[in-house]
Biopython code that builds the backbone (N, CA, C, O; Angstrom):
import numpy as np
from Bio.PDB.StructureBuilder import StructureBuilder

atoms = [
    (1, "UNK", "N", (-3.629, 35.542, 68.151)),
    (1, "UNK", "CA", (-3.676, 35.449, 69.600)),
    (1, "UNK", "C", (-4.036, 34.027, 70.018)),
    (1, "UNK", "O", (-4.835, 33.382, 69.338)),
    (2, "UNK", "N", (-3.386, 33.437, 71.285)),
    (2, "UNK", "CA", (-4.117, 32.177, 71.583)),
    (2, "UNK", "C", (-5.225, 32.480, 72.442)),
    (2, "UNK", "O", (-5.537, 33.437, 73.151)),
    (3, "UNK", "N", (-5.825, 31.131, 72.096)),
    (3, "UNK", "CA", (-7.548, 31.444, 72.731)),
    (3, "UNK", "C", (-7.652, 31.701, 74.031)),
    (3, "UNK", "O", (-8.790, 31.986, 74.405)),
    (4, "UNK", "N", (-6.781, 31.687, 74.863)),
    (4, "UNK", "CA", (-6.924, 32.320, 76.279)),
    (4, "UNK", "C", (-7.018, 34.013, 76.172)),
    (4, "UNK", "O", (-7.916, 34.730, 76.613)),
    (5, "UNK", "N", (-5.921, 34.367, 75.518)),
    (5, "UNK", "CA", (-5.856, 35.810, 75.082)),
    (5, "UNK", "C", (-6.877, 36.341, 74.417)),
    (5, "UNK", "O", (-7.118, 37.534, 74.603)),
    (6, "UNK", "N", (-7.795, 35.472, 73.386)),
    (6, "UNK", "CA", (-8.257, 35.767, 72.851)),
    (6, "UNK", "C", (-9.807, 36.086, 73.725)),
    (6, "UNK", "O", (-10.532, 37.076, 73.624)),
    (7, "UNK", "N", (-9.962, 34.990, 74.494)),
    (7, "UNK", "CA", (-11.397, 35.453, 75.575)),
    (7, "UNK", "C", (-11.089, 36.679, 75.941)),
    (7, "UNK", "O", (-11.789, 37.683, 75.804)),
    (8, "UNK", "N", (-9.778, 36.577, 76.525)),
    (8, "UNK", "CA", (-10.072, 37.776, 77.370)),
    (8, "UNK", "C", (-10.118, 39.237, 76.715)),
    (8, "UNK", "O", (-10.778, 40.151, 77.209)),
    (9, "UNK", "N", (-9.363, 39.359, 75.571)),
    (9, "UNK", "CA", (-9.923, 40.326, 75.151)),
    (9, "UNK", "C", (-11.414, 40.849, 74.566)),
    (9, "UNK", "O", (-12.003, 41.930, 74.590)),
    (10, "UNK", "N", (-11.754, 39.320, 73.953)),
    (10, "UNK", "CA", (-13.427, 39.602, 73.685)),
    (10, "UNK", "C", (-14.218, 40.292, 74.879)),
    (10, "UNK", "O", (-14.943, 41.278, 74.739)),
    (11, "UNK", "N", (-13.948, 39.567, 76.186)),
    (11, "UNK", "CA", (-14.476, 39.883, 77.412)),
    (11, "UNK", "C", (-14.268, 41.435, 77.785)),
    (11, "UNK", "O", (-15.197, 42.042, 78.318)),
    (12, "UNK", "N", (-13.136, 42.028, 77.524)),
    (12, "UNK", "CA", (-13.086, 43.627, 77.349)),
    (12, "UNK", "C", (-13.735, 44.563, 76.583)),
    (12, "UNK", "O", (-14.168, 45.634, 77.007)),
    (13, "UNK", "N", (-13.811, 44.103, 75.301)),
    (13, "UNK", "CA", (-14.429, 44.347, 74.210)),
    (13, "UNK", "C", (-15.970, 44.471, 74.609)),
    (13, "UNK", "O", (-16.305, 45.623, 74.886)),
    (14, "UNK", "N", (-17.072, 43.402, 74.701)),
    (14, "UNK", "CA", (-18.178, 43.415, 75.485)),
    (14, "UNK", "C", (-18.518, 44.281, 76.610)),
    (14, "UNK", "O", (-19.282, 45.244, 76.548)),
    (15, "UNK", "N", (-17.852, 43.840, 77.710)),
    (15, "UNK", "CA", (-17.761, 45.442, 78.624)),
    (15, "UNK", "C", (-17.816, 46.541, 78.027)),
    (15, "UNK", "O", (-18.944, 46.975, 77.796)),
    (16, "UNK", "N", (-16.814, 47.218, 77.655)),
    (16, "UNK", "CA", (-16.500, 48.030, 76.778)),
    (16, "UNK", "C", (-18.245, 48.549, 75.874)),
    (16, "UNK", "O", (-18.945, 49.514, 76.180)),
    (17, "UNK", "N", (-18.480, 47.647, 74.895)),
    (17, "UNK", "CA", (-19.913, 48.079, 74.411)),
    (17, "UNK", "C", (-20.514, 48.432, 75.349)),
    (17, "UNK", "O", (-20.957, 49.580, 75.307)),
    (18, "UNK", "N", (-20.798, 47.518, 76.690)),
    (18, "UNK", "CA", (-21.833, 47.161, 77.313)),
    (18, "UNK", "C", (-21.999, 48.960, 77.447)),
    (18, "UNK", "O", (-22.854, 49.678, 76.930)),
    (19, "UNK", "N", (-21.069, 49.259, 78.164)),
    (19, "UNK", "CA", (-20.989, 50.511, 79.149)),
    (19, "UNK", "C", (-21.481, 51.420, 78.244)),
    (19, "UNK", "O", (-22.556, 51.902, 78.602)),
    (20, "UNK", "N", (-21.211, 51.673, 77.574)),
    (20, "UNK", "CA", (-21.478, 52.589, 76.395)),
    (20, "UNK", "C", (-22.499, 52.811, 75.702)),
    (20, "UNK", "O", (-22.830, 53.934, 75.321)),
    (21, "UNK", "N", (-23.418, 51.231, 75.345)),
    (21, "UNK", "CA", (-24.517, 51.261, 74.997)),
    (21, "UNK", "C", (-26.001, 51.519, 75.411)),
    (21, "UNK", "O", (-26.407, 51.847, 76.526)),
    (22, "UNK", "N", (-26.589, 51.343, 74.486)),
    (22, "UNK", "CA", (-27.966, 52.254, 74.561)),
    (22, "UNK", "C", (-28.751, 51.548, 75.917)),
    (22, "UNK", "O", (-28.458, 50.356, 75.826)),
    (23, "UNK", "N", (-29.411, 51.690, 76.848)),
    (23, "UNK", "CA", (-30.606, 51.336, 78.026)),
    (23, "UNK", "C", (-31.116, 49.683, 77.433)),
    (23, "UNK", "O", (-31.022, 49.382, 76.243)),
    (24, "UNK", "N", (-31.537, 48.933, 78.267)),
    (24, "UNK", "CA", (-32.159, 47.671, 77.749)),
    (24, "UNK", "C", (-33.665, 48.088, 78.268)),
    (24, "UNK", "O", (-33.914, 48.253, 79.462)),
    (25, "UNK", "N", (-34.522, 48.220, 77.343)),
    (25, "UNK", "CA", (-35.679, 48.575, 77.151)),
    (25, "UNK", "C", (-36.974, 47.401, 77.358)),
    (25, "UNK", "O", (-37.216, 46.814, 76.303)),
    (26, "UNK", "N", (-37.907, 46.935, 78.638)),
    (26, "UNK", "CA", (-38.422, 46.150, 78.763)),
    (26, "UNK", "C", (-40.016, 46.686, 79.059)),
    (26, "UNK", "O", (-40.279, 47.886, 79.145)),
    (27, "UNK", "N", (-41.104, 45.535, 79.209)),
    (27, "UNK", "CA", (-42.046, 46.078, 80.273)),
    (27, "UNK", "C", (-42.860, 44.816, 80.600)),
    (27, "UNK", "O", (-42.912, 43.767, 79.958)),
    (28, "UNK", "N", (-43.542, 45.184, 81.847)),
    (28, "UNK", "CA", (-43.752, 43.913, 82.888)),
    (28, "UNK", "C", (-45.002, 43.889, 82.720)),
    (28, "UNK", "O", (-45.793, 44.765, 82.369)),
    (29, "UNK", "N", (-45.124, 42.863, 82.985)),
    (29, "UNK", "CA", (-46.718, 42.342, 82.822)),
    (29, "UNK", "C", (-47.533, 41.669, 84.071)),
    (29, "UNK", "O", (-47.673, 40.471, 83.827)),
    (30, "UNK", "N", (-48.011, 41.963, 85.094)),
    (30, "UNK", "CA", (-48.447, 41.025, 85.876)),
    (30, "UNK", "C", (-50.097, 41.074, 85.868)),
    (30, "UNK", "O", (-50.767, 42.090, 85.685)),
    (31, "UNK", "N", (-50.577, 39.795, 86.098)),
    (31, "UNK", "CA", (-51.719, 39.050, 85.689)),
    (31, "UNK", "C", (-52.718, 39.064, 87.556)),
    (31, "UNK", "O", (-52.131, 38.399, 88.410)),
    (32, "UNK", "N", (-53.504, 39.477, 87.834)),
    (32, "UNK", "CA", (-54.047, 38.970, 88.870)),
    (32, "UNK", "C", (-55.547, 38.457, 88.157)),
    (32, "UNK", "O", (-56.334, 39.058, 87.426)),
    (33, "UNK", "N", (-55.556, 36.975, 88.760)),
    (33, "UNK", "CA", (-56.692, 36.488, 88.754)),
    (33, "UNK", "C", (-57.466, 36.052, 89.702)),
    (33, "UNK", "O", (-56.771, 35.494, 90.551)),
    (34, "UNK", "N", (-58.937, 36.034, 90.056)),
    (34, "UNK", "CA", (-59.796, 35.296, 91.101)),
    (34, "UNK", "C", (-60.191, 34.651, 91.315)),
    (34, "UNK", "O", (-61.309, 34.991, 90.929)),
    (35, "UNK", "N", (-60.410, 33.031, 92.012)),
    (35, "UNK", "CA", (-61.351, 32.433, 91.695)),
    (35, "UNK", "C", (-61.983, 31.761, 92.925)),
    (35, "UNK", "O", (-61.062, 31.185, 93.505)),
    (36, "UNK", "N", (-63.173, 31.569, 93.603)),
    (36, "UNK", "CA", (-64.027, 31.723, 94.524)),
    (36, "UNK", "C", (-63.523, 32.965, 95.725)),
    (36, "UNK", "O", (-64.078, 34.054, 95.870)),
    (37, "UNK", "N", (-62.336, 32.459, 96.501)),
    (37, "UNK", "CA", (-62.147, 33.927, 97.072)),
    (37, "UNK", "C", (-60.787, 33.549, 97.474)),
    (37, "UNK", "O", (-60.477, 33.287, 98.637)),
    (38, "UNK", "N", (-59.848, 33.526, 96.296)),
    (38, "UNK", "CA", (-58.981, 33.162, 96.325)),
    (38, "UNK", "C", (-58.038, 34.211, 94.967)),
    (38, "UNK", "O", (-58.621, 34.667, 93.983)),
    (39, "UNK", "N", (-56.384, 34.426, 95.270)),
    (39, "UNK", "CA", (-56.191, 35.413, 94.213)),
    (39, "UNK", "C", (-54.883, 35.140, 93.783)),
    (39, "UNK", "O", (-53.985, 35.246, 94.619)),
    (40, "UNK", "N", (-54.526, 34.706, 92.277)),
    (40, "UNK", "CA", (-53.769, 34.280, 91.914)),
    (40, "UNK", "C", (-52.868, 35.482, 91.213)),
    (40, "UNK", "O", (-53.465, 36.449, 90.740)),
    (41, "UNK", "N", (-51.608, 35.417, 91.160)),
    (41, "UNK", "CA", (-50.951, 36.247, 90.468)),
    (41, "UNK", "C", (-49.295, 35.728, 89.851)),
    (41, "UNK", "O", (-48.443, 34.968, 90.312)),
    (42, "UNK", "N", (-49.366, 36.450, 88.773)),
    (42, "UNK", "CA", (-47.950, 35.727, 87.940)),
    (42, "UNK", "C", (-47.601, 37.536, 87.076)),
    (42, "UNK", "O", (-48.194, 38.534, 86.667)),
    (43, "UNK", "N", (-46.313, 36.986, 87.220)),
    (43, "UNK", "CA", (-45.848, 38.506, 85.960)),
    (43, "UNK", "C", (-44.959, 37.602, 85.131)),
    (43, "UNK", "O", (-44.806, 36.411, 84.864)),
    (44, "UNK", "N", (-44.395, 38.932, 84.834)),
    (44, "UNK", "CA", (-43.515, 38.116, 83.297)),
    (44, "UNK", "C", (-42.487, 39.704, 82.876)),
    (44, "UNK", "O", (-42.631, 40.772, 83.470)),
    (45, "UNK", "N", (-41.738, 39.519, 82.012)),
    (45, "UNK", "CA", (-41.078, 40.800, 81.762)),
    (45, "UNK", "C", (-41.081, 40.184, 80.090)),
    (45, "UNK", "O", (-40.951, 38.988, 79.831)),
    (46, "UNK", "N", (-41.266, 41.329, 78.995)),
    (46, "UNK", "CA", (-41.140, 41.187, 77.662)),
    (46, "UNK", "C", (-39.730, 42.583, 77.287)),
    (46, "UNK", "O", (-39.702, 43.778, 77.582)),
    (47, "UNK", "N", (-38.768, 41.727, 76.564)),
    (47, "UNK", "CA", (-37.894, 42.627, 76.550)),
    (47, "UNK", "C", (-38.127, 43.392, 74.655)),
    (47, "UNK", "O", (-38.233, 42.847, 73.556)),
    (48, "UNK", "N", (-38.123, 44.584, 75.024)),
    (48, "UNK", "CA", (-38.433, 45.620, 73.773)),
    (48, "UNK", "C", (-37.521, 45.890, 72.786)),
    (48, "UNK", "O", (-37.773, 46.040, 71.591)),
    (49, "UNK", "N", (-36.023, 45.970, 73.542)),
    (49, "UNK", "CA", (-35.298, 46.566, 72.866)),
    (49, "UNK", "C", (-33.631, 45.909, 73.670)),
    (49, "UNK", "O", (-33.184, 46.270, 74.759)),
    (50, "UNK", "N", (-33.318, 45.399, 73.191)),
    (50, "UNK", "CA", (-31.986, 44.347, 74.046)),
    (50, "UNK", "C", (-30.363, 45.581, 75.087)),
    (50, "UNK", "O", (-29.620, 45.519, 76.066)),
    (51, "UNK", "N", (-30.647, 46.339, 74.124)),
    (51, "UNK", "CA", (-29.670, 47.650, 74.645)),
    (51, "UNK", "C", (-28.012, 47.102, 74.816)),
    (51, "UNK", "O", (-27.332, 46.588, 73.928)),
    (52, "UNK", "N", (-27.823, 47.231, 75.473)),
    (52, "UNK", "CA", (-26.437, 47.023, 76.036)),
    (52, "UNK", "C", (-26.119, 45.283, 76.913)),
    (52, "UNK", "O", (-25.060, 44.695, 77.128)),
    (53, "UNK", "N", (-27.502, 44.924, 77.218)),
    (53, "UNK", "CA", (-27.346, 43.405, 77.039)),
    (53, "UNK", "C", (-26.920, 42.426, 76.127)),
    (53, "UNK", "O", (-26.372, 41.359, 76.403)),
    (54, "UNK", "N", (-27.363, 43.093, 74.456)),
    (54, "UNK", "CA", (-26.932, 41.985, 73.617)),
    (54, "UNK", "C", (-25.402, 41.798, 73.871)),
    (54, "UNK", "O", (-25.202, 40.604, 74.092)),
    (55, "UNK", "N", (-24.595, 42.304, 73.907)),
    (55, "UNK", "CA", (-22.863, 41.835, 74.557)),
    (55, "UNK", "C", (-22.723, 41.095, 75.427)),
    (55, "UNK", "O", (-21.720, 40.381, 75.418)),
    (56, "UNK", "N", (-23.916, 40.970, 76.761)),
    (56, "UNK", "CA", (-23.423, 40.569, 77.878)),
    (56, "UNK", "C", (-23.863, 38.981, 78.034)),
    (56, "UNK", "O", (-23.503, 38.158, 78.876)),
    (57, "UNK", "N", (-24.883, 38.834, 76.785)),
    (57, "UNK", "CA", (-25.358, 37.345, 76.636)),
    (57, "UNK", "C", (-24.752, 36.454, 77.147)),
    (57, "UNK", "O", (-25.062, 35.755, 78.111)),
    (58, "UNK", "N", (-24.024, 36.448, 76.630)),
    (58, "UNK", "CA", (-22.898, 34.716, 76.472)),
    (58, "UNK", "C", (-22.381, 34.860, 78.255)),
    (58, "UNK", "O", (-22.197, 33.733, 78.716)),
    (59, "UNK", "N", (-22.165, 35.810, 79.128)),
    (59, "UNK", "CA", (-21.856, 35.741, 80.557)),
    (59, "UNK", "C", (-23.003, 35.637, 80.912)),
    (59, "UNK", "O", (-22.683, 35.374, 82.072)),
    (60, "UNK", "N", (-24.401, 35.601, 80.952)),
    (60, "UNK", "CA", (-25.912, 35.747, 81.457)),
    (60, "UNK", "C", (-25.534, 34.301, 82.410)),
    (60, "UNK", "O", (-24.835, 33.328, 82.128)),
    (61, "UNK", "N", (-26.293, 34.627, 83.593)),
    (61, "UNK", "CA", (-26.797, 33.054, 83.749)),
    (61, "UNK", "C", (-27.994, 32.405, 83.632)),
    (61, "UNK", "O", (-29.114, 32.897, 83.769)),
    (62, "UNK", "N", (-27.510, 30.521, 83.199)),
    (62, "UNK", "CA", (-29.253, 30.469, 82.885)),
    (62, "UNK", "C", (-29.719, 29.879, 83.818)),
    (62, "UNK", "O", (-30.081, 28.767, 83.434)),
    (63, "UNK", "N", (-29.945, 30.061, 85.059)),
    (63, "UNK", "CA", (-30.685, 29.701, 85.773)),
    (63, "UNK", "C", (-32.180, 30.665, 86.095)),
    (63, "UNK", "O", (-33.292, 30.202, 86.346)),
    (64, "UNK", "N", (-31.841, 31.929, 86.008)),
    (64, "UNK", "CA", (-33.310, 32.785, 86.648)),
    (64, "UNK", "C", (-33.974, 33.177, 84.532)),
    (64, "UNK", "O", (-33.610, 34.222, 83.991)),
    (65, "UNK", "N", (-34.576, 32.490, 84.020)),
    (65, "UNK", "CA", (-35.233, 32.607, 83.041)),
    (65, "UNK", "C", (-36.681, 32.955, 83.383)),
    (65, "UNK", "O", (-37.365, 32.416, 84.254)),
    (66, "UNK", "N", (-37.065, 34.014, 82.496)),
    (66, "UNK", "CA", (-38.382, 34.532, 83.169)),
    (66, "UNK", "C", (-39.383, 33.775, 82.189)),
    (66, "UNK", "O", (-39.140, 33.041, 81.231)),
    (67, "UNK", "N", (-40.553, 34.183, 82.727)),
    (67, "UNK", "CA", (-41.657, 33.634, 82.062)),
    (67, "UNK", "C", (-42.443, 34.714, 81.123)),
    (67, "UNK", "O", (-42.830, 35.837, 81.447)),
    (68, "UNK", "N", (-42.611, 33.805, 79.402)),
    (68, "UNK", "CA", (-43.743, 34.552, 79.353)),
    (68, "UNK", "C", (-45.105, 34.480, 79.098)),
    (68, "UNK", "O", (-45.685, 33.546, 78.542)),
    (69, "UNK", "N", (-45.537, 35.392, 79.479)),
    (69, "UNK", "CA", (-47.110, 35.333, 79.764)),
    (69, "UNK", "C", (-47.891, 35.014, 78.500)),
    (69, "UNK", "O", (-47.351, 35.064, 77.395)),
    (70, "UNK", "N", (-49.147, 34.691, 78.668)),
    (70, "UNK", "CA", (-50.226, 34.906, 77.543)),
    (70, "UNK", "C", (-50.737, 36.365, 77.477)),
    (70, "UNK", "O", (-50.636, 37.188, 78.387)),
    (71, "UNK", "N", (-51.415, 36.601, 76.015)),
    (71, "UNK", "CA", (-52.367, 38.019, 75.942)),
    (71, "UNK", "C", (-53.111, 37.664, 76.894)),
    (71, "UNK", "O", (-53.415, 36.486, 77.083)),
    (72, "UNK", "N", (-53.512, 38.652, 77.637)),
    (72, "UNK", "CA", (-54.940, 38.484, 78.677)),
    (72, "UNK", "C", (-55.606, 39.913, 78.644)),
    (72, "UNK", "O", (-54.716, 40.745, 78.469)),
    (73, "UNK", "N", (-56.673, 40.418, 78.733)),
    (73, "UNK", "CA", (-57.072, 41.366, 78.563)),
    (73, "UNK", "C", (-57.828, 41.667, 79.920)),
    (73, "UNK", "O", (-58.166, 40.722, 80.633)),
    (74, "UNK", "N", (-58.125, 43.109, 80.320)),
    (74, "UNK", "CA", (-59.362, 43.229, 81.568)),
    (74, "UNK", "C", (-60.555, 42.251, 81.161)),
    (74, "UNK", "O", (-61.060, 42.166, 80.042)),
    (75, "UNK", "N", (-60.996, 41.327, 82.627)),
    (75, "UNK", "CA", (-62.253, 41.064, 82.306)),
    (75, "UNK", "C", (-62.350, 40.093, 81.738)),
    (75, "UNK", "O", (-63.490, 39.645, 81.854)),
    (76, "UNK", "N", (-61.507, 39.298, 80.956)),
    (76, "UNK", "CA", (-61.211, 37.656, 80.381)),
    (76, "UNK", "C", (-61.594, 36.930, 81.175)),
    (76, "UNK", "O", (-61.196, 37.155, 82.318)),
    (77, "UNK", "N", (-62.281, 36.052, 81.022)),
    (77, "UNK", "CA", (-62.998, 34.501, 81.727)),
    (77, "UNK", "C", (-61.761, 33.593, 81.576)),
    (77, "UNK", "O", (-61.452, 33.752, 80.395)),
    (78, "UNK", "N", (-61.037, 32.880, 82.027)),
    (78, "UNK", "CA", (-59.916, 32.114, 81.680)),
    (78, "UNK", "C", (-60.428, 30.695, 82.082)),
    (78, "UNK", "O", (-61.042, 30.759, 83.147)),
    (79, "UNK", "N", (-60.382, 29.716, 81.679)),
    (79, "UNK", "CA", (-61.004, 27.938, 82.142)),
    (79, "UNK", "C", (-59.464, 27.228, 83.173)),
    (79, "UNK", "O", (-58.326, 27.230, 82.704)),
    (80, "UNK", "N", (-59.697, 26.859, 84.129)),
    (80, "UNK", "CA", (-58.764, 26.337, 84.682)),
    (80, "UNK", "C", (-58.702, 24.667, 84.360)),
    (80, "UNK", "O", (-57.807, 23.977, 84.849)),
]
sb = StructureBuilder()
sb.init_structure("model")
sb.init_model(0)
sb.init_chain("A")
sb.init_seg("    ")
for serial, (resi, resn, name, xyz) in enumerate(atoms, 1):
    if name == "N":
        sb.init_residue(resn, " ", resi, " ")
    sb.init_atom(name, np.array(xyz, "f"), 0.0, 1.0, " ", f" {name:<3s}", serial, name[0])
structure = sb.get_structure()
């Protein structure tokens, strides 16, 4: 096939998995912190299990990249 033909069928192919495949399995993390009387907050998403995303990679865009967080536990003193 020439490589025009050839995207586009990969690009079917991917779909194709996508739809079919298993849930993309994640979980969120958000952080609230305090400090004099003031309240900071950040999340993050950690992905578990890629699902039906791993196909869709290579179309992703990279502009919205999430963040990830540190361990933080209840009750952690953190140094600014």
């Amino acid at each position: 096939l020439p490589l025009s033909e050839a995207k586009v069928y990969f690009l079917i192919s991917d779909k194709f998995h996508a739809s079919v495949g298993y849930p993309l399995v994640e979980s969120t993390t958000k952080i609230v912190a305090e400090f004099d009387s003031f309240t900071f907050t950040s999340s993050g998403k950690t992905i578990k299990d890629e699902g039906f995303t791993k196909y869709l990679k290579e179309y992703k865009s990279k502009k919205n990249e999430d963040m990830v967080l540190p361990d933080v536990n209840i009750g952690d003193v953190l140094s600014i």
